[in-house]
Chimera marker file (.cmm) of the C-alpha trace (Angstrom):
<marker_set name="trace">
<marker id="1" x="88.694" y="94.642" z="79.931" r="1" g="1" b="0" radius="0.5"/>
<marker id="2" x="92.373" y="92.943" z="80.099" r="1" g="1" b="0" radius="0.5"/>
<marker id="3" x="94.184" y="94.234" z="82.744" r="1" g="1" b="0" radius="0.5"/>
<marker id="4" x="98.549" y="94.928" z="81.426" r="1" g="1" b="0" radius="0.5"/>
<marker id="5" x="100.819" y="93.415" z="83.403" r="1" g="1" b="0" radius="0.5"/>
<marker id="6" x="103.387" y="96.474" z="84.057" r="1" g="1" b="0" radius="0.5"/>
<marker id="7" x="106.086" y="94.124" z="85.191" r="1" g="1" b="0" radius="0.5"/>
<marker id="8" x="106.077" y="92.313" z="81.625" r="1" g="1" b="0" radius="0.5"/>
<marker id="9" x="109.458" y="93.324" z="79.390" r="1" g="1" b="0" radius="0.5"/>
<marker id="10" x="108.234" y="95.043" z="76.829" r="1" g="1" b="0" radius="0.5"/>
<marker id="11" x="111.342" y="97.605" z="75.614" r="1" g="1" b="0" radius="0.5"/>
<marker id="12" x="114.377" y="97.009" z="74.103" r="1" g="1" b="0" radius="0.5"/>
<marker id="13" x="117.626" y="99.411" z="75.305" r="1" g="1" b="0" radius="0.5"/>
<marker id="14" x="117.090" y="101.287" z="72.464" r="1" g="1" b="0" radius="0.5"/>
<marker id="15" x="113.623" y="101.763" z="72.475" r="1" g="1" b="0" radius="0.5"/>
<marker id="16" x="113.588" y="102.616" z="76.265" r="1" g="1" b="0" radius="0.5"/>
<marker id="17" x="116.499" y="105.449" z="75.286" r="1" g="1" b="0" radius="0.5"/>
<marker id="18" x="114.817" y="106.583" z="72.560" r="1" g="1" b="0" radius="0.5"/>
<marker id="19" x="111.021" y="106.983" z="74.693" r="1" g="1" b="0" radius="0.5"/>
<marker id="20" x="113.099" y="109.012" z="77.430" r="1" g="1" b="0" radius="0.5"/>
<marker id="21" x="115.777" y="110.884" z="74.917" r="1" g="1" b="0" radius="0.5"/>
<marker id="22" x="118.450" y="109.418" z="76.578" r="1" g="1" b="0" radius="0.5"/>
<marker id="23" x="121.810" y="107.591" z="76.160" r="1" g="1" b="0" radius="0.5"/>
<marker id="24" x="121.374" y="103.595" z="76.563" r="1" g="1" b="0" radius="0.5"/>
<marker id="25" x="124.857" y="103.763" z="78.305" r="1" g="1" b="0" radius="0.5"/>
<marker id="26" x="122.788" y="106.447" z="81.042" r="1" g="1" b="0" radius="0.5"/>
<marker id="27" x="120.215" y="103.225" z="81.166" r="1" g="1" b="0" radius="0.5"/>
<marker id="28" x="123.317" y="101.221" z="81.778" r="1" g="1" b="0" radius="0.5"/>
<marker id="29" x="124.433" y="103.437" z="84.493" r="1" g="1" b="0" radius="0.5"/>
<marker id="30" x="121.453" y="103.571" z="86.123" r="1" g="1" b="0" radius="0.5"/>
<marker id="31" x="121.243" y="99.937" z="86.153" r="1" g="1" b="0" radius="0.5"/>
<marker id="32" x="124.689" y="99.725" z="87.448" r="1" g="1" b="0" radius="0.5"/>
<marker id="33" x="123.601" y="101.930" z="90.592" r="1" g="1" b="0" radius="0.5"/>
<marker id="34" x="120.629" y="99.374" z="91.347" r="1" g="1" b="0" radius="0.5"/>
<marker id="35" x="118.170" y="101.896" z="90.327" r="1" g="1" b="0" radius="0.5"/>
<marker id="36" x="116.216" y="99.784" z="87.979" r="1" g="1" b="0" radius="0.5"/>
<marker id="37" x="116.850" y="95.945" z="87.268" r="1" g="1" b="0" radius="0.5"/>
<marker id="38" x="115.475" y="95.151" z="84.060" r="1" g="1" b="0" radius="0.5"/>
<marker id="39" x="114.695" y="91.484" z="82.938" r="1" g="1" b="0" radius="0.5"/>
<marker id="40" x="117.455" y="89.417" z="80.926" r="1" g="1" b="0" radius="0.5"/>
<marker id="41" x="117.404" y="87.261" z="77.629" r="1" g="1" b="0" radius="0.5"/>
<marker id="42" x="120.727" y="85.863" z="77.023" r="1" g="1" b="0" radius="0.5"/>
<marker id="43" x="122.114" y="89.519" z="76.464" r="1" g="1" b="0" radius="0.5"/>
<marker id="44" x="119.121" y="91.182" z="75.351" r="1" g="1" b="0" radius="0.5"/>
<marker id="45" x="117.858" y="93.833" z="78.095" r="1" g="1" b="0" radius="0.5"/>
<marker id="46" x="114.007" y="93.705" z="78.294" r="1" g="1" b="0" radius="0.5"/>
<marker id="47" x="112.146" y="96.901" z="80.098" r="1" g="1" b="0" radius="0.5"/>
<marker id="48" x="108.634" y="96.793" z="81.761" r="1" g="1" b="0" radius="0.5"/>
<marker id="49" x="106.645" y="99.741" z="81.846" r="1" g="1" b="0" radius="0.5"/>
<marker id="50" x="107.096" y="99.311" z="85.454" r="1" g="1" b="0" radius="0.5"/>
<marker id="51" x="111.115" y="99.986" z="84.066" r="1" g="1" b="0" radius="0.5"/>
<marker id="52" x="110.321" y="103.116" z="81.823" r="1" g="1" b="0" radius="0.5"/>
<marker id="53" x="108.181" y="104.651" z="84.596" r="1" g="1" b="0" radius="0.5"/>
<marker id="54" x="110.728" y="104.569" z="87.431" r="1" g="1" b="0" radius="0.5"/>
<marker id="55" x="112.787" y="105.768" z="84.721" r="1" g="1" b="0" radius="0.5"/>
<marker id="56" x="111.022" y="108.595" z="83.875" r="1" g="1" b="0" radius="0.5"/>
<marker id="57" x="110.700" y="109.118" z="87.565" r="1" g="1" b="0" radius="0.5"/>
<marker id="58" x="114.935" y="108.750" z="87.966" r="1" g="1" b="0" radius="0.5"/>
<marker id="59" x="115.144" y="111.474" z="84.848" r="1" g="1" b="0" radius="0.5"/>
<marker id="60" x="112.381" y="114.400" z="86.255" r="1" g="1" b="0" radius="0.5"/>
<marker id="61" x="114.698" y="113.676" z="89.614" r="1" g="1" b="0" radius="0.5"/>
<marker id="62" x="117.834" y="114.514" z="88.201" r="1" g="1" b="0" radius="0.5"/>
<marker id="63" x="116.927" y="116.760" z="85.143" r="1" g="1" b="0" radius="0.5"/>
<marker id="64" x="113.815" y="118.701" z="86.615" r="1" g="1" b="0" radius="0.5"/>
<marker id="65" x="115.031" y="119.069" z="90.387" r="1" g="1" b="0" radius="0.5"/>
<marker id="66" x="118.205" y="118.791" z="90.342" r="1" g="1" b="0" radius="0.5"/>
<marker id="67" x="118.687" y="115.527" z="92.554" r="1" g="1" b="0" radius="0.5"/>
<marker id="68" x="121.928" y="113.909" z="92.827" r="1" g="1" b="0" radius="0.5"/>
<marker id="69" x="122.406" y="109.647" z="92.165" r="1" g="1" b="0" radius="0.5"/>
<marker id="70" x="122.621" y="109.633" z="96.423" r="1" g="1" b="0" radius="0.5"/>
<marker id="71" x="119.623" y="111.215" z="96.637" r="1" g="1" b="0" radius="0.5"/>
<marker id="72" x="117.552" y="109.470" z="94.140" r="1" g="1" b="0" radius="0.5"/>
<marker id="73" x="118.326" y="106.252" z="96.015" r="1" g="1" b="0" radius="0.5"/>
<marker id="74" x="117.172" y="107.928" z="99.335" r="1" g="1" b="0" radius="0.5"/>
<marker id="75" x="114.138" y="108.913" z="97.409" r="1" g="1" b="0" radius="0.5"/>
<marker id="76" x="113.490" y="105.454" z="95.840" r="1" g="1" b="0" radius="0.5"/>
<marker id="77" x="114.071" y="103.345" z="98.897" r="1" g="1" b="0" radius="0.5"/>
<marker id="78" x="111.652" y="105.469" z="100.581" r="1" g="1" b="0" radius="0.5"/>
<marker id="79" x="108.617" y="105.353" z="98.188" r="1" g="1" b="0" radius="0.5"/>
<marker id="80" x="109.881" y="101.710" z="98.142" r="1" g="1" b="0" radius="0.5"/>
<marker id="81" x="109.287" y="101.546" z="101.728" r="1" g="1" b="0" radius="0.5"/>
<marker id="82" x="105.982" y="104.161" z="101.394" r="1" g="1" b="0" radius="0.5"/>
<marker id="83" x="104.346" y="101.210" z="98.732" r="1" g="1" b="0" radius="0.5"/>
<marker id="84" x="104.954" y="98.757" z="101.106" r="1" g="1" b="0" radius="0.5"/>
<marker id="85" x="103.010" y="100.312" z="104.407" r="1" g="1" b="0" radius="0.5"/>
<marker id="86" x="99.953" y="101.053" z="102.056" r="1" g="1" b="0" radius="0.5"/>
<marker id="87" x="100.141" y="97.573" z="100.536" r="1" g="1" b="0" radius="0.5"/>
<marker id="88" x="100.309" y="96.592" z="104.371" r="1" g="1" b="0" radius="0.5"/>
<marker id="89" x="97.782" y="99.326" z="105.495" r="1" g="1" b="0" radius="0.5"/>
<marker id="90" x="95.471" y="98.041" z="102.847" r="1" g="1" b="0" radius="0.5"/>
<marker id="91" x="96.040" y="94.223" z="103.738" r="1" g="1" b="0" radius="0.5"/>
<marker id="92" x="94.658" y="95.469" z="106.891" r="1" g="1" b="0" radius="0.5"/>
<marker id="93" x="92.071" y="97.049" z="106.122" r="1" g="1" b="0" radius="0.5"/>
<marker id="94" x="90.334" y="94.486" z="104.501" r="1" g="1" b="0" radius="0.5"/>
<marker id="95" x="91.014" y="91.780" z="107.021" r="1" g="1" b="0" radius="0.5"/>
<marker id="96" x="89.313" y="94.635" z="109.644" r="1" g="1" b="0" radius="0.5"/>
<marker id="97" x="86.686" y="94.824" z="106.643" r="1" g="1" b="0" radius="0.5"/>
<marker id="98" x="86.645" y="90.947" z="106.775" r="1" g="1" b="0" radius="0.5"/>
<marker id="99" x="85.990" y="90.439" z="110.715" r="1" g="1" b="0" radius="0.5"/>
<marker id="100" x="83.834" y="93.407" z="110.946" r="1" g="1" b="0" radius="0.5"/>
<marker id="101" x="81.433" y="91.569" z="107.909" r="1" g="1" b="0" radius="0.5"/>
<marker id="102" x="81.671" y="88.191" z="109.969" r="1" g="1" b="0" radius="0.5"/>
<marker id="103" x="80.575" y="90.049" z="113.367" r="1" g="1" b="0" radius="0.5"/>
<marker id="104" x="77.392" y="91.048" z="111.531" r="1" g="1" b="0" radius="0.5"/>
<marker id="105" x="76.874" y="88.371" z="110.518" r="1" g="1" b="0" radius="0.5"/>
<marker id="106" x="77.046" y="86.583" z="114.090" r="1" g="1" b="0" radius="0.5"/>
<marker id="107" x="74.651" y="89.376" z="115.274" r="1" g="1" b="0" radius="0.5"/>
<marker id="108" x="71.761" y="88.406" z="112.582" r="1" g="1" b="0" radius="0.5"/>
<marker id="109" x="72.136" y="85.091" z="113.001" r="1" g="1" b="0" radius="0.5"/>
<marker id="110" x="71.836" y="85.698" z="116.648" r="1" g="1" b="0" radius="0.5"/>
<marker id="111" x="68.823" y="87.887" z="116.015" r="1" g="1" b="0" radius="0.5"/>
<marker id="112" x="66.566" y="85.247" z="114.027" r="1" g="1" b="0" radius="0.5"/>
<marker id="113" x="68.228" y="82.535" z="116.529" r="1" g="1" b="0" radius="0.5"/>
<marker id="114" x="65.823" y="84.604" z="119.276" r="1" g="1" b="0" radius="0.5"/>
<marker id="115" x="63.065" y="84.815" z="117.466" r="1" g="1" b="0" radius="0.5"/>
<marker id="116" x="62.752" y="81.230" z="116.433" r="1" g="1" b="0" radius="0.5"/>
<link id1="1" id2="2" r="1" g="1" b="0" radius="0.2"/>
<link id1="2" id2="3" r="1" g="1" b="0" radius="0.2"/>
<link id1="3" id2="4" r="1" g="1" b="0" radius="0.2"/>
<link id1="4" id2="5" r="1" g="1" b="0" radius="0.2"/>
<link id1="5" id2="6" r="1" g="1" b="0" radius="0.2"/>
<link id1="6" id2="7" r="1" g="1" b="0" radius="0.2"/>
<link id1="7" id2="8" r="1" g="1" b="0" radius="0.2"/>
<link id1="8" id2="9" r="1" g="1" b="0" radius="0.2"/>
<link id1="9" id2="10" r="1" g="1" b="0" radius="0.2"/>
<link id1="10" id2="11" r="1" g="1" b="0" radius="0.2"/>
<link id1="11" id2="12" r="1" g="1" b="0" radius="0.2"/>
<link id1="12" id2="13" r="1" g="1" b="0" radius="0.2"/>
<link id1="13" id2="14" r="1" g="1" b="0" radius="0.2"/>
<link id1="14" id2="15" r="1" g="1" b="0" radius="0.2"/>
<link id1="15" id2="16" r="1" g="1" b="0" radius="0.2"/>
<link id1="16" id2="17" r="1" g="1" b="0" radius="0.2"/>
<link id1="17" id2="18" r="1" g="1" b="0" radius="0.2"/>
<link id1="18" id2="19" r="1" g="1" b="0" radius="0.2"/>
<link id1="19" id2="20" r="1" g="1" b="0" radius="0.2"/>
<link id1="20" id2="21" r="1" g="1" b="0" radius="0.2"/>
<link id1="21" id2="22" r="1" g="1" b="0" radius="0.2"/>
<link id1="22" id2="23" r="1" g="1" b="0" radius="0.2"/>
<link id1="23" id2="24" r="1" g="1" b="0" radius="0.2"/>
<link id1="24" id2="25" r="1" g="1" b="0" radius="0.2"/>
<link id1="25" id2="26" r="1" g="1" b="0" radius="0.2"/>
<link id1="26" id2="27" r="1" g="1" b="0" radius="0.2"/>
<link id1="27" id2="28" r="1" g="1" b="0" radius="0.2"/>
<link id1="28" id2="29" r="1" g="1" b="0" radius="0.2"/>
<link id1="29" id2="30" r="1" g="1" b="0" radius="0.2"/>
<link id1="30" id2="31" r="1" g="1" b="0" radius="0.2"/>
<link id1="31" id2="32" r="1" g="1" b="0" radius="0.2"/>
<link id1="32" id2="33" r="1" g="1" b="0" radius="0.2"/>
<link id1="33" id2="34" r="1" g="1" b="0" radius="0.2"/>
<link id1="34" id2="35" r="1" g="1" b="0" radius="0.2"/>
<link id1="35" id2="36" r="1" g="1" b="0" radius="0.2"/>
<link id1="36" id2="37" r="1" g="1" b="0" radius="0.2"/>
<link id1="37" id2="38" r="1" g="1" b="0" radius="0.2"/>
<link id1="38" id2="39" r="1" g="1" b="0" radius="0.2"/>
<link id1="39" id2="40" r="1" g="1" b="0" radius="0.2"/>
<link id1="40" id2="41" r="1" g="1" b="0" radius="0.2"/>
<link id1="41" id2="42" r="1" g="1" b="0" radius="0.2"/>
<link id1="42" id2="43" r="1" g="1" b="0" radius="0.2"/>
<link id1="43" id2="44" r="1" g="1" b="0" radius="0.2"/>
<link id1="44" id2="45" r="1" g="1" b="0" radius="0.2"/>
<link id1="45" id2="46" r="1" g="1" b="0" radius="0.2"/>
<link id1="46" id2="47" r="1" g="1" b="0" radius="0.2"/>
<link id1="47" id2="48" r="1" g="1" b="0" radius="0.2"/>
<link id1="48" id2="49" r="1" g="1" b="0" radius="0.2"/>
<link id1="49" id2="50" r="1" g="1" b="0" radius="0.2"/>
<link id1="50" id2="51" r="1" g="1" b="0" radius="0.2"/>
<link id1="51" id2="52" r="1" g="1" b="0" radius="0.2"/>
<link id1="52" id2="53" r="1" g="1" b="0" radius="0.2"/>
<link id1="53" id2="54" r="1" g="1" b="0" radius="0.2"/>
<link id1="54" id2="55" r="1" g="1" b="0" radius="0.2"/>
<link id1="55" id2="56" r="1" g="1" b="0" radius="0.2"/>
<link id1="56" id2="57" r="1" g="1" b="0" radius="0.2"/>
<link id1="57" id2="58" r="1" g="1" b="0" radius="0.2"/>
<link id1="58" id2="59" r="1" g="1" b="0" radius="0.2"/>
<link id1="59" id2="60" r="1" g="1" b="0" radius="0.2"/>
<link id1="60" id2="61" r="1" g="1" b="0" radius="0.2"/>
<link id1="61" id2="62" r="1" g="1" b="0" radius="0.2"/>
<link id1="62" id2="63" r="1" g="1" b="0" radius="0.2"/>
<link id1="63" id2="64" r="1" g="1" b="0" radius="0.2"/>
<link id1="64" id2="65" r="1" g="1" b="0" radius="0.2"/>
<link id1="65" id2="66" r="1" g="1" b="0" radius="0.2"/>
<link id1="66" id2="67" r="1" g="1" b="0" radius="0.2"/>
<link id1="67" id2="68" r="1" g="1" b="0" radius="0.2"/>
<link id1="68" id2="69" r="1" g="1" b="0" radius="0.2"/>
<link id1="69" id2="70" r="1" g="1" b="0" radius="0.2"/>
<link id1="70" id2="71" r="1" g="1" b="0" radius="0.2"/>
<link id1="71" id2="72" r="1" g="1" b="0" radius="0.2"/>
<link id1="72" id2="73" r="1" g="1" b="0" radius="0.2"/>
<link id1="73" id2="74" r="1" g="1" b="0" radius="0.2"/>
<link id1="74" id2="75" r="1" g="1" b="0" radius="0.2"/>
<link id1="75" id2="76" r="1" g="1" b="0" radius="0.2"/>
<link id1="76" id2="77" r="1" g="1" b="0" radius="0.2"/>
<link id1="77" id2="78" r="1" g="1" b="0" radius="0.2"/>
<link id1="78" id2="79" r="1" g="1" b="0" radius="0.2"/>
<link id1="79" id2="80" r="1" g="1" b="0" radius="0.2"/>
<link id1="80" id2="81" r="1" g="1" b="0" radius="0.2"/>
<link id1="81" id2="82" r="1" g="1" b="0" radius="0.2"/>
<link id1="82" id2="83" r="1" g="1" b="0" radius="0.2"/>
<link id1="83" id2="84" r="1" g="1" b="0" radius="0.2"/>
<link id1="84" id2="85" r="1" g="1" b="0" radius="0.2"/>
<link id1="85" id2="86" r="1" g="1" b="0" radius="0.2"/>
<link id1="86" id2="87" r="1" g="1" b="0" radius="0.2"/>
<link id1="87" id2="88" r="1" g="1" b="0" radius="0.2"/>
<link id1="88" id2="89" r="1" g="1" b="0" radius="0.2"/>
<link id1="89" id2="90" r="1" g="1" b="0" radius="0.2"/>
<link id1="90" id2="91" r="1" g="1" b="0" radius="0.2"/>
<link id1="91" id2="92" r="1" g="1" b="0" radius="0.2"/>
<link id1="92" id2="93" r="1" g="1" b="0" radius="0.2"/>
<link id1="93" id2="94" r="1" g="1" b="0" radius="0.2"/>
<link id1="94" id2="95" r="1" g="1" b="0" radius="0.2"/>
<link id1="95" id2="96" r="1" g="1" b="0" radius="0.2"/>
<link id1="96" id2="97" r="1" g="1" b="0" radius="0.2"/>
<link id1="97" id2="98" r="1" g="1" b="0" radius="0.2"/>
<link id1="98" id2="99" r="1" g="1" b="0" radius="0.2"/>
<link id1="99" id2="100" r="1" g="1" b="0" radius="0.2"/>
<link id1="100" id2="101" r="1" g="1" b="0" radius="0.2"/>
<link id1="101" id2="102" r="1" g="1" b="0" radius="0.2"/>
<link id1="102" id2="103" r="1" g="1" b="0" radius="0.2"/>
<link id1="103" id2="104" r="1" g="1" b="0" radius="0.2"/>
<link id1="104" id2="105" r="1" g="1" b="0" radius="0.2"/>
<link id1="105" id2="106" r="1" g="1" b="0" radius="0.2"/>
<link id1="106" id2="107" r="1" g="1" b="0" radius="0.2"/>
<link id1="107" id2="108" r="1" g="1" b="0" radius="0.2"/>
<link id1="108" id2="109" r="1" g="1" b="0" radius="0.2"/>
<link id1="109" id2="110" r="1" g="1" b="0" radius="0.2"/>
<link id1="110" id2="111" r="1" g="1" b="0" radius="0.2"/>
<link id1="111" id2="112" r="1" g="1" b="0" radius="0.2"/>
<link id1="112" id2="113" r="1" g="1" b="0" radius="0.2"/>
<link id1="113" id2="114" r="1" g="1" b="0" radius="0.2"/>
<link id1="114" id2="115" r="1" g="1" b="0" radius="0.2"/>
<link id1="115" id2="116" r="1" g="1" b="0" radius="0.2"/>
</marker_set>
């Protein structure tokens, strides 16, 4: 199975606005306020499903619960922040995984070593 690329531009303005049932000048906006940074072609805006889903995201903020633009930054820097400790955490974890493999390894090679 092919694993997508998310970050691949995919969606046109249009199409984005018309998947979310929104504006493209509320894209725009959004854009403006750093929320979202989709790719460029000459003029052409290209979104990524990574785009459409932060979008989404951006929209149940705003429409669902009611958060204002200041608070959807404060809420997207922070998962921002929260992706990059588990990327981190997880980084970690399989470096610990890594050493704790190569210490067993020491210990049966130490183990036929005696018996030899």
């Amino acid at each position: 199975m092919v694993k997508r690329d998310k970050k691949q531009p995919l969606y046109m303005i249009s199409v984005v606005s018309e998947m979310l049932g929104v504006h493209p000048q509320t894209l725009r906006m959004y854009e403006r306020e750093g929320f979202i940074t989709p790719r460029r072609m000459k003029r052409l805006r290209l979104y990524s499903e990574d785009d459409v889903e932060r979008l989404h995201l951006i929209l149940n903020l705003t429409r669902e619960l009611g958060v204002n633009k200041a608070g959807v930054d404060i809420i997207l820097r922070m998962r921002h922040r929260l992706e990059a400790l588990h990327n981190e955490l997880e980084e970690m974890m399989n470096t610990l995984d890594e050493h704790m493999r190569h210490d067993f390894e020491r210990r049966i090679k130490r183990l036929f070593a005696e018996e030899e």
